[in-house]
N, C-alpha and C positions, 0 to 999 in steps of 0.2 A: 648454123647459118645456111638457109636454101631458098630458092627462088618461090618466090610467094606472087599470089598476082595482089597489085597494090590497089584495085578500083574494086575489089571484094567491100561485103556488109561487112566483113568478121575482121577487116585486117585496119588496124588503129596505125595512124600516122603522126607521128611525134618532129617538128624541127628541130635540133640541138643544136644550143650555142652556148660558148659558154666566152666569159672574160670579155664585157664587153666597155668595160671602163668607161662607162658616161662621164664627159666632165673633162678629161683629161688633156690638159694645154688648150682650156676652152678661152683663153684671153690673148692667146697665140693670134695673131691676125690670117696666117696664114692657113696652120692647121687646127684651128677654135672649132670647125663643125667637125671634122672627121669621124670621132666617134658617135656621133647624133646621126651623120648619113649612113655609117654599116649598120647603126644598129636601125634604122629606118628600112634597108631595105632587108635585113632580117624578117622585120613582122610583114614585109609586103612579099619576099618570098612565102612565108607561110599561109597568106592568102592566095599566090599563084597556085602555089600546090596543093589547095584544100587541106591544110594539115587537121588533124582533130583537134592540136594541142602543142603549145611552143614549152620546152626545158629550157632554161638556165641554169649552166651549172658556176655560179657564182660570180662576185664584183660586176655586179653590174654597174655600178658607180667606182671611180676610180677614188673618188675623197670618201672618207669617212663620214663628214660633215659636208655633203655637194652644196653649191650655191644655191639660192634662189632661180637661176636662170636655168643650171645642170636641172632642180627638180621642174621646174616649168615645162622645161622642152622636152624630159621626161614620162610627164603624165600626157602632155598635149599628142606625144608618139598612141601610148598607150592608148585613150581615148579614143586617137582616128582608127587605129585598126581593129580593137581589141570589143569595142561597143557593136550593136548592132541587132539586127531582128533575127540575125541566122542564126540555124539551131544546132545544138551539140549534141553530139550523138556518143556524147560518155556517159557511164552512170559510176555514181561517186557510191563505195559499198560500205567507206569505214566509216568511224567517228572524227567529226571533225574539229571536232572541240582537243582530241589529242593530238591528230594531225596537223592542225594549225593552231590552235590555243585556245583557252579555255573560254573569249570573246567572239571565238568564230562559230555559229552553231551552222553555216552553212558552207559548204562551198560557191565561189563567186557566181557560178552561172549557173547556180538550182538557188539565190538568193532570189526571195521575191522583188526584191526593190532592184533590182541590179538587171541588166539587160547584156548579156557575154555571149558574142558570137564565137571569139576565141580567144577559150580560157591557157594562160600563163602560169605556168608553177616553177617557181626559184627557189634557189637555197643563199646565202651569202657566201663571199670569200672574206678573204683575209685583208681587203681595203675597204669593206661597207658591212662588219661584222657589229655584231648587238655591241654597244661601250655607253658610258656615262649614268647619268641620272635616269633611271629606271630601265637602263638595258636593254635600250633598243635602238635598232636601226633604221637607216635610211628608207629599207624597203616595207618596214614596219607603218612607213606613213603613203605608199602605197598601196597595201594589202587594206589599211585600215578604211580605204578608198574604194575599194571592191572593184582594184585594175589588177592585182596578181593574186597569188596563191603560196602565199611565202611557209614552208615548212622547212625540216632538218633541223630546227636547233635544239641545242644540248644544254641543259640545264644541271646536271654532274657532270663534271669533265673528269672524273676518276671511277666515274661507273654510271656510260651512257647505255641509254637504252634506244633503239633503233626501230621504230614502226611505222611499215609501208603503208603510204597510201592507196587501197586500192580500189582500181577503176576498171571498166569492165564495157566494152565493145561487139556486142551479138555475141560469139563464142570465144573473145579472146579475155583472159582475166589479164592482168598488169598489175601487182605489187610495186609499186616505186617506194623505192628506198632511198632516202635523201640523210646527206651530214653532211652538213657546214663546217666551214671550217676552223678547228681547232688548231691553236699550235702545236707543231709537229711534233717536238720533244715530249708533249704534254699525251699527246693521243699514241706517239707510238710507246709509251712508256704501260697507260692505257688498254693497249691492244696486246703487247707484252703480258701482261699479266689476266687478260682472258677478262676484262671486266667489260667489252661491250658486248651486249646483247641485241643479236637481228632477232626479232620477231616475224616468223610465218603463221600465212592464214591459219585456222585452226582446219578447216575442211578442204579437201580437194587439194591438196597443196602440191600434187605434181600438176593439175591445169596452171596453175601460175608461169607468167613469164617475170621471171626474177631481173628486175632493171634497178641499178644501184646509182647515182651522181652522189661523187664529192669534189671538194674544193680542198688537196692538199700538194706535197711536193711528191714527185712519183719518180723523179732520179735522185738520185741515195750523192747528195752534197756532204755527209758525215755519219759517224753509224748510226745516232738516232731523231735528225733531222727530215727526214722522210720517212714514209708508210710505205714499204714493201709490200708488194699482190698478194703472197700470199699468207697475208695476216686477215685477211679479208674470206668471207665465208663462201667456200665450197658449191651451193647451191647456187649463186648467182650465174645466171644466163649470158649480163652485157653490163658494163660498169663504164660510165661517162667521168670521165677525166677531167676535171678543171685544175685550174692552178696554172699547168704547163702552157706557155703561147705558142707554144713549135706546133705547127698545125700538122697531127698525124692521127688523120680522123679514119683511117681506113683502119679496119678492127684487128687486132693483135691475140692472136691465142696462147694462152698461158696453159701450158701442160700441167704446171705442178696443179692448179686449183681448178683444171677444165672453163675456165669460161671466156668470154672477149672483153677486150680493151680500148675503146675508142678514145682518143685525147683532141677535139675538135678544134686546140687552140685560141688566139686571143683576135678580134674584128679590129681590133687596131693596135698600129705598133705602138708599145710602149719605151723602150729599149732598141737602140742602136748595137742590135745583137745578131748573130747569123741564122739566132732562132726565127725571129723578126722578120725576118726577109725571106722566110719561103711563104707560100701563094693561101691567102687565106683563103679557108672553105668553111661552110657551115654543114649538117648531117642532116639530111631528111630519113628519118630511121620508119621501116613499115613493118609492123609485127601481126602476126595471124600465128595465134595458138601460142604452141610456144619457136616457132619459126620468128625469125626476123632478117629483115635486107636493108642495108644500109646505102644510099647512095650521098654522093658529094657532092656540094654545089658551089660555085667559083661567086664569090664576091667580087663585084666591079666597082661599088665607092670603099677604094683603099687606096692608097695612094700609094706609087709603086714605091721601091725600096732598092738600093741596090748597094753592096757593101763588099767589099774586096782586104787583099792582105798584101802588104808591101812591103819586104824586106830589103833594106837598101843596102846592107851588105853584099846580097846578090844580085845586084841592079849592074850589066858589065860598064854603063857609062858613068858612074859613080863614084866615091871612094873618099874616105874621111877627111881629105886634104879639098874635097868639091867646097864649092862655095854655096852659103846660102842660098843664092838666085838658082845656081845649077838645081837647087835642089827643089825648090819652090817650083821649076820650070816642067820638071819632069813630072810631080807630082799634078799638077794643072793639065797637063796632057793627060793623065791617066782621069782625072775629073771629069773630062770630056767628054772621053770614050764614055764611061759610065752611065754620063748621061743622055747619050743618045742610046743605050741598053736599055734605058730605064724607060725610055720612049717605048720601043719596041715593046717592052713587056707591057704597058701600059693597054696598048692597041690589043694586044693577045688576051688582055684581059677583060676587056669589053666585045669581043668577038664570043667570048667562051659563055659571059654572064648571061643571065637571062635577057630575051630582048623588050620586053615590056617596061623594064625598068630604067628611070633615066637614069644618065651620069650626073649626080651629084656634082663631082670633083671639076665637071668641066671637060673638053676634049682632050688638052695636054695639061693636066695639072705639074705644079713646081714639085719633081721626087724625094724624097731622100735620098743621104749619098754619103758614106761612109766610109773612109779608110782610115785603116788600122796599120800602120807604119811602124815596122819594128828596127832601132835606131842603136843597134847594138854595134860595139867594134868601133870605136871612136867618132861615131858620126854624131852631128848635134839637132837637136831638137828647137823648134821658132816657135811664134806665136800662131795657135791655131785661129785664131777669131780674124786675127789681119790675112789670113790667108782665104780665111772663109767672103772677105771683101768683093775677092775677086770673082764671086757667085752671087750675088747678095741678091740679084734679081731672078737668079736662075734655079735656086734652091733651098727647099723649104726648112733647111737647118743650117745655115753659112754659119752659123757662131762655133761648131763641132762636127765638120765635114772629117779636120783628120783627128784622129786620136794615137796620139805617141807611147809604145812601151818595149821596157827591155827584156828583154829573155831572161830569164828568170834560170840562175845558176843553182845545181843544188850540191851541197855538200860529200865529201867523199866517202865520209862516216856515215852520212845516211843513205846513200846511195846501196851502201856495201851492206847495211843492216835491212832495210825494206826489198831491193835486188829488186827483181821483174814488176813488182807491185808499183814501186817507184816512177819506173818508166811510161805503163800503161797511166799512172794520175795524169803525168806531164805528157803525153801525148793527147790526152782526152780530154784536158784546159784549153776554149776558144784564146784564153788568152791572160796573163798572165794579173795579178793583184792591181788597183792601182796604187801608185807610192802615196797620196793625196788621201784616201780615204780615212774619216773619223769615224767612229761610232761614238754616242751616247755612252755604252755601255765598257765600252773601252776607258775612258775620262771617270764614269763612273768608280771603276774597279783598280785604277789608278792614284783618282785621290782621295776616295773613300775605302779602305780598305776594311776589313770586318775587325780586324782589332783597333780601329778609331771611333767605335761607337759601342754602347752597351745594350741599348735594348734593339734599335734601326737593324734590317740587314741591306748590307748595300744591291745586294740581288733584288729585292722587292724593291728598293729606292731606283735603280734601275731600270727596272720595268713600269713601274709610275712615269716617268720622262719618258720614256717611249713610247707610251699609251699620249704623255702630253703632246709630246713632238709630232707623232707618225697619227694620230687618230683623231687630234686637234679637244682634248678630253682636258678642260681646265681645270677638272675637281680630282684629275686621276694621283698627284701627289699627296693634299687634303684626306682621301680618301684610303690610301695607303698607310699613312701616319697614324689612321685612328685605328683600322684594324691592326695595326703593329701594337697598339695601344690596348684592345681588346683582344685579342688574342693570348694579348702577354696578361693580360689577369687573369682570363679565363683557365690558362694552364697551371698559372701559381695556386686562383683557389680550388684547383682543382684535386691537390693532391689533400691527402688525408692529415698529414703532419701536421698543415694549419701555416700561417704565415708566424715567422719571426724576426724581428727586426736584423739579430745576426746574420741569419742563413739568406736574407732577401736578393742580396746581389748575385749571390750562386743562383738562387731559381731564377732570377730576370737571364743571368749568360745560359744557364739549363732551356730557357726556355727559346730564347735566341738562336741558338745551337739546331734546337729543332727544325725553327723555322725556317734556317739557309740551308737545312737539308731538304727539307720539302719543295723553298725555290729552285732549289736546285736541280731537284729531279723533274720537274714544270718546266725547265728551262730556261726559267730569268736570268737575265744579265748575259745571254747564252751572243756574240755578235751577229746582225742580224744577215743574211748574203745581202748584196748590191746586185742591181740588174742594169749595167751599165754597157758592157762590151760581150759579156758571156750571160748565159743561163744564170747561174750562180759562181760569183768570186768573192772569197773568204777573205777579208782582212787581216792579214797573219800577224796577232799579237797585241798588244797593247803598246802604244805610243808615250815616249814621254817626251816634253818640252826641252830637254838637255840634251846637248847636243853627247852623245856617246866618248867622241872624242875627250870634249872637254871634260864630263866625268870622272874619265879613267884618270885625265893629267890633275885636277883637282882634289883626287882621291890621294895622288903619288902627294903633291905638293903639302896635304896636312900630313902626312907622315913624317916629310921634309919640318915639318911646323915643328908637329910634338917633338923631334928629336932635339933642333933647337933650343926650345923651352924648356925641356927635360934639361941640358947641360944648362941654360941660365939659374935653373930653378936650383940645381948643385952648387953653382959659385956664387950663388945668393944665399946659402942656406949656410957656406963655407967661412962667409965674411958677417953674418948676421948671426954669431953663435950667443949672443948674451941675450940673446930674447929669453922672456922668461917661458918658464910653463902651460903657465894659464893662455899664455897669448900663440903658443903651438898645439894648446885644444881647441883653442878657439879657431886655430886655421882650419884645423881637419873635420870641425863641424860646415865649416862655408864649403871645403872641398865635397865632402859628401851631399853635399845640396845639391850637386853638377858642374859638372867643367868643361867648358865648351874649348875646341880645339881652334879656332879662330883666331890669328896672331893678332888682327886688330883689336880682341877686345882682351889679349892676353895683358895687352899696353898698357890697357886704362883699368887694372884692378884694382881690387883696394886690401892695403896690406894693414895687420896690425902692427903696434909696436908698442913699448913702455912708453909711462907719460914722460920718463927723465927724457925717453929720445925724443922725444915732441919739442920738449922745449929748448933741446940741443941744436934743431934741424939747423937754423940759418947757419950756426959756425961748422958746422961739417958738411957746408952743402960745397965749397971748391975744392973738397980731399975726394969727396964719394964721386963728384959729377963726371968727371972724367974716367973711374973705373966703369959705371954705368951707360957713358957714351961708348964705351969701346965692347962690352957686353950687345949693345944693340945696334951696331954699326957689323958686328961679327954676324946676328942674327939676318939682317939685311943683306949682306953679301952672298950669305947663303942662302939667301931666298931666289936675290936676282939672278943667282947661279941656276936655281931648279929655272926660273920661265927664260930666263935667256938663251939657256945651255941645256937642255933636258938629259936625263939620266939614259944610257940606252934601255930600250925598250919602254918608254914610257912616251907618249904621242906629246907634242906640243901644245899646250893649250890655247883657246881661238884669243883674237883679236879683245872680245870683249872681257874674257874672264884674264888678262894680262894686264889690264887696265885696272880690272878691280883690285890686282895683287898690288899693282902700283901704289894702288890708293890707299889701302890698307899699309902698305910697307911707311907711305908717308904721313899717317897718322902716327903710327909706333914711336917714329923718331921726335915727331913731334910732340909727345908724350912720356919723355922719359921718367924714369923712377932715379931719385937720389937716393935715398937708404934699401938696399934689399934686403928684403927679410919673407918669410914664407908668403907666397903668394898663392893668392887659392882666388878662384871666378865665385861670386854671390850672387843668388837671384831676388838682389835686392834693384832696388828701381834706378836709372839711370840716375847720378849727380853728377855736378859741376865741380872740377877742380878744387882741389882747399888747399892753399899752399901757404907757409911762417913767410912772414912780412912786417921782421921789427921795423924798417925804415917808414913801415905806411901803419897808420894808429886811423883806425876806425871806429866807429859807433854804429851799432844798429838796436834797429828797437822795433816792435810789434805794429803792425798794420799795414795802409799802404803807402809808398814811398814812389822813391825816381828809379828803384829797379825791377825790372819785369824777370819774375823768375822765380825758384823757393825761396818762400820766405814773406819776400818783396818790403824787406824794410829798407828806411833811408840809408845812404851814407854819405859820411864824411872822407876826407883825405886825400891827397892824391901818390900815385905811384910813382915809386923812382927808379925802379926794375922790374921787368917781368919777368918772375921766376917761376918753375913748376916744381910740384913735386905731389907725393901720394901723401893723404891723410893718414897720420898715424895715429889712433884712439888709445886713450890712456885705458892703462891698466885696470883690473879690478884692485890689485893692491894701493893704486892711485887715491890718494886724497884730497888732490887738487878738482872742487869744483868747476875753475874756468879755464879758459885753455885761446894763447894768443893764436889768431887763426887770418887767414888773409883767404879771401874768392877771386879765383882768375877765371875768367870768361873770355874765353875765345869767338870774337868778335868779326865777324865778316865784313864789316862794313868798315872798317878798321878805327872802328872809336876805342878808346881804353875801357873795357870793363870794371865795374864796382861789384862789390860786395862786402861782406859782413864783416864785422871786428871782432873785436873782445867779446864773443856770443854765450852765455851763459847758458850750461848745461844739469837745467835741474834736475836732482836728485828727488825720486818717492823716498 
């Protein structure tokens, strides 16, 4: 970089801007134009300064899908300044059908039909990137307009190939090298393995001035979440920065790869970030040869910013016993101040800007105002929106003026294992996680896990929602499902063996396997950063809906269960010794079904028994009932022992899961068992009570009847006790086809229940 004169034949002027989020809170009353007015006076900068040629280095739109009104106001920009009788004094030297696609055979201002005073070349970012139904984007429907010059995109993302546009000014050549942006994990995994390819001229290639724009993350958030410098090729001269909004447009040299750095930042805030609030500029870059100078230009429609840090631990009029008001009062005070800062800066920023250009924003537009209050050490946290009340005319975000978080404690164990490393993360964090944050991909990975589906991987299911969510892409799950569908055949007929109906479910999991290693290495499902209070804040972990406490105490309490059960299941098996054989194969086929650890539903099993005890049940039901009450009265006590009284070391469970223990304890009781005998859980289908009721003589019969329920035949009879007890099924040594049987329905409304009598059990 050296002093060039900028009003030379030979020296090309380029304005850089990059990130300029058309669209963004375009229904905000307040702040709906802001980004319509930077990016306005963007193109009218570049007609002050006679640029030859405007870059964007990506999102120029901030939605994926912008409205009708973001595209309107968009092209209407584009048109006023971009049309014209003036001439350009580029010549376009490549192919332009490569460079822009295989539809463009011109560039915009050597198109005959087209009239470009001054030509626009963009690439996309990662909020207005090619998606959906024939993979394209937003700016695809202005290029196809002949208002830009959209190149950089990558049609292999696992082996791209890179070829510069180049343009050429009296004696100056300019290769531009343009990539779009790919996700990160994807491209640095890409760049890792040496598969993209820059293409140089074939002739003359040290006249070239080597200028590269991308759209990726260029501070290293994880190790392979960012593109590192220098993975990036050696020969480059100047590399344009998109992605980053922190506005550090003044150029950076990198020793290890020789060449500069410019990051020009975002034209309007997006994030209430400390990125955000330093002073936006745009680059007027002037190259002759391979010389280039870069100067900076102050944008005046931005609307100033002003954001602060408040720790009220060390606040001295303070102190965790203050009262809401006091705390509300001080923090109002410091609002104040801010915003008469944000005045001041305002004024500074309209002295500096160009004077030709109106203020958009007005003389004193309403600022932003942001504090970050950290409420560590017993102090309490309010509502930020009723606070924000008390600005509501004064500033252009009252609903999140303050934003509350705790210091972030880290372990001792990992402290002592990471050492130094540790400490430089947590110093180099604007600030810490929010507690509130969900991902997609988080819920995803949660309660999709990879062993709940067979051919699906929940990583590509993943990343289908996030494409639906974040890109507004309604075919991106549809579209996922079928290549999960064509893939997974492609691979099975692929192998030589042949398909066999035996071996098909190993190749469907073989083939599976592959594919969540592939997403994997792609980065689906990977969570995405939030750009809310810092540059990039990670979400640490995956969330689940239970509350941690109440797990661990819920965990302790079925142990508490089994042990129970376990001893009832002994003094049942103790006093039930005449069961036959067949009816103790028959248990340990229902046990091997599954046994659910649940005392409520341990209550309501269903036991077998010989038919003789069947027809025994009513005169043994006042010897047994009392053994059996005093069996489930022991298990109860020891229940309400665990939630009343918890065992040390084991947390108390909340409010709600102590009610359900409740409620389950009081079904148990009210479901006792008269005869015990092995008891084993079925996963056969919920039934209703069957309990011996010589006093009550029924009839039922086939169709429909007065009872709603299995069955639904009439009946006769009325009851003269309600009594409970478990079904016990005759034998297979049984020769009695019928079997006296009475239905108790436990009835809410408190009428008596009916059901079936003498129910005949045919025999094949």
């Amino acid at each position: 970089m050296s002093a060039i004169e900028t009003d030379n034949e030979d020296t090309l002027s380029i304005l850089v801007a990059t990130d300029n989020h058309l669209g963004y809170m375009e229904r905000d009353p307040v702040r709906g134009l802001d980004s319509f007015s930077a990016f306005s006076e963007i193109l009218q900068l570049a007609q002050l300064h006679k640029a030859d040629m405007v870059l964007l280095g990506g999102d120029l739109f901030h939605d994926n899908r912008p409205s009708r009104k973001c595209l309107h106001q968009a092209m209407t920009q584009l048109r006023r300044t971009c049309l014209g009788d003036g001439r350009v004094g580029l010549e376009h030297l490549s192919d332009p059908s490569v460079d822009f696609g295989p539809q463009y055979m011109h560039v915009n201002y050597e198109d005959p039909n087209m009239n470009i005073a001054l030509p626009v070349f963009l690439i996309h970012g990662n909020h207005d990137d090619p998606s959906g139904d024939g993979n394209l984007s937003a700016i695809d429907v202005l290029a196809v307009n002949g208002l830009v010059n959209y190149f950089g995109r990558t049609h292999e993302v696992d082996n791209i190939r890179v070829s510069p546009v180049l343009l050429r000014k009296g004696r100056t050549h300019l290769a531009l090298f343009g990539l779009g942006n790919v996700r990160d994990e994807r491209l640095h995994r890409t760049m890792a393995r040496k598969h993209v390819t820059m293409c140089q001229p074939a002739e003359h290639a040290d006249e070239w001035f080597n200028l590269m724009v991308l759209h990726q993350n260029r501070v290293a958030h994880g190790p392979k979440n960012h593109i590192p410098e220098h993975f990036l090729s050696s020969f480059l001269d100047l590399v344009v920065w998109g992605h980053e909004h922190q506005c550090q447009v003044d150029p950076e040299y990198n020793h290890q790869r020789s060449f500069y750095v410019s990051q020009p930042g975002s034209s309007v805030a997006t994030a209430l970030s400390p990125g955000e609030a330093v002073a936006k500029h745009v680059a007027l870059l002037h190259i002759n040869r391979r010389n280039f100078k870069l100067e900076k230009l102050r944008l005046k429609n931005v609307r100033p910013f002003v954001i602060e840090d408040v720790v009220l631990a060390a606040v001295p009029s303070l102190s965790p016993q203050s009262s809401e008001a006091e705390i509300i009062e001080y923090l109002r005070r410091r609002v104040e101040a801010m915003i008469l800062r944000a005045q001041t800066q305002y004024r500074e920023q309209l002295d500096s800007g160009h004077a030709e250009i109106e203020p958009a924003l007005g003389e004193q537009p309403m600022p932003l105002v942001r504090v970050r209050v950290e409420y560590s050490g017993g102090f309490e946290s309010f509502h930020p929106q009723r606070f924000g009340l008390l600005f509501a005319d004064r500033v252009a975000n009252p609903r999140d003026i303050v934003y509350f978080y705790r210091k972030p404690r880290a372990s001792s164990m990992g402290s002592q294992r990471t050492g130094s490393s540790t400490q430089e993360t947590q110093s180099s964090r604007s600030v810490p996680a929010p507690v509130d944050a969900v991902h997609v991909e988080s819920l995803i990975s949660e309660f999709l896990d990879s062993s709940s589906m067979q051919m699906l991987v929940d990583l590509e299911l993943a990343e289908a929602i996030r494409l639906f969510v974040q890109k507004g892409d309604s075919d991106a799950i549809a579209h996922s499902l079928k290549s999960a569908v064509s893939d997974t055949q492609r691979r099975i007929l692929r192998d030589a063996s042949g398909v066999e109906e035996q071996t098909l479910g190993s190749q469907i999991e073989q083939a599976r396997i592959v594919r969540r290693e592939v997403a994997a290495a792609n980065g689906h499902g990977v969570v995405d950063k939030v750009r809310d209070d810092s540059m990039a804040v990670t979400v640490p972990g995956k969330r689940s809906a239970i509350n941690p406490a109440d797990r661990k105490a819920i965990k302790a309490f079925e142990q508490v269960a089994v042990t129970a059960a376990g001893s009832a299941d002994r003094d049942c098996s103790d006093r039930g010794g005449s069961a036959s054989n067949s009816d103790r194969e028959d248990n340990d086929e229902f046990r091997t079904a599954g046994e659910d650890l649940n005392p409520t539903k341990r209550a309501r099993t269903i036991s077998r028994a010989p038919a003789k005890r069947s027809l025994a049940i009513t005169k043994k039901r006042t010897t047994t009932s009392e053994s059996a009450d005093s069996d489930i009265a022991s298990e109860s006590s020891e229940i309400d022992d665990f939630v009343t009284k918890p065992k040390p070391g084991i947390s108390r469970p909340s409010r709600n899961a102590r009610s359900t223990l409740e409620t389950s304890r009081g079904s148990s009781l009210a479901s006792s068992a008269d005869e015990c005998t092995s008891v084993a859980e079925t996963p056969r289908p919920k039934r209703a009570r069957i309990v011996a009721s010589p006093e009550r003589e029924t009839r039922a019969s086939r169709g429909r009847g007065t009872t709603r329920g299995r069955g639904r035949g009439t009946t006769r009879g009325k009851r003269t006790a309600k009594q409970t007890t478990l079904l016990a099924f005759p034998s297979q040594s049984s020769s009695s086809s019928q079997m006296p049987v009475a239905l108790d329905i436990d009835d809410d409304s408190g009428n008596e229940g009916a059901g079936f009598g003498r129910f005949s059990f045919n025999r094949k």
